[in-house]
C-alpha positions in Angstrom: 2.5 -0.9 16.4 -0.6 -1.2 18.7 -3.7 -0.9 17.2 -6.7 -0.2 18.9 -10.4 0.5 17.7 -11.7 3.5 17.3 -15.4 4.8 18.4 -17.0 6.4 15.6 -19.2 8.8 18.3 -15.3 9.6 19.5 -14.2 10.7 16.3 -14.1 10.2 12.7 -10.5 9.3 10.3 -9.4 11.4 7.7 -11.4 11.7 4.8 -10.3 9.1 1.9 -8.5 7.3 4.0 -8.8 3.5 4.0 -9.4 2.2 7.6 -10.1 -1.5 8.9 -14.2 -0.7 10.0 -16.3 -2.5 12.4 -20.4 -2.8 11.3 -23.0 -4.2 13.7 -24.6 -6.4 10.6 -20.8 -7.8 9.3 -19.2 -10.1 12.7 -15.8 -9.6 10.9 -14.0 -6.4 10.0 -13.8 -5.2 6.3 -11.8 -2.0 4.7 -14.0 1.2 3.6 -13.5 4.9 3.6 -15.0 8.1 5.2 -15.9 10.3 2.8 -16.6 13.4 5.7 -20.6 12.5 5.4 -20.4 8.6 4.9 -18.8 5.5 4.9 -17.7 3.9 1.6 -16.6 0.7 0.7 -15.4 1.1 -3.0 -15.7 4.2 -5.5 -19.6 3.5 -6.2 -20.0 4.7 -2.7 -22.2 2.3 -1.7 -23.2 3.6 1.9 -23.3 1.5 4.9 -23.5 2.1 8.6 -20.3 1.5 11.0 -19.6 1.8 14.8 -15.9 1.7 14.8 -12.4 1.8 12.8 -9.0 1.6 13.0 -6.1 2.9 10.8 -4.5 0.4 8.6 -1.4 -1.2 9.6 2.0 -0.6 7.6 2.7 -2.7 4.8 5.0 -5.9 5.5 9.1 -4.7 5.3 9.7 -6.5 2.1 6.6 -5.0 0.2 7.4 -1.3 0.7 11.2 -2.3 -0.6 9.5 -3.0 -4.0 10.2 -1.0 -6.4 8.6 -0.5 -9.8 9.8 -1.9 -12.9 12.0 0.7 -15.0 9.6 2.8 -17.4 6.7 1.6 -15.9 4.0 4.7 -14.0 
């Protein structure tokens, strides 16, 4: 799967979705979420300004095999 970043003046993700974002004040990449009129990073909603995202990537093979213990959810 090739990921690429994606320009926030190009377009925005799905709201709620958790995406790998880029800021101009962080040099590394952190998670967050678009709410459809900001960017979150955590359910306090603490905004912050970002230039650029990308989805997040699949979870590893053996992680989405897992299954949950019996009478557990």
């Amino acid at each position: 799967m090739e990921m690429e970043w994606v320009s926030c003046t190009d377009r925005m993700p799905p709201t709620y979705e958790t995406c790998i974002v880029g800021r101009p004040d962080v040099p590394w990449p952190i998670t967050a979420f678009w709410t459809g009129e900001k960017w979150c990073r955590d359910v306090m909603k603490e905004e912050f300004h970002v230039t650029h995202w990308m989805p997040m990537p699949p979870p590893p093979s053996n992680i989405a095999k897992v299954k949950p213990p019996e009478g557990s959810a």
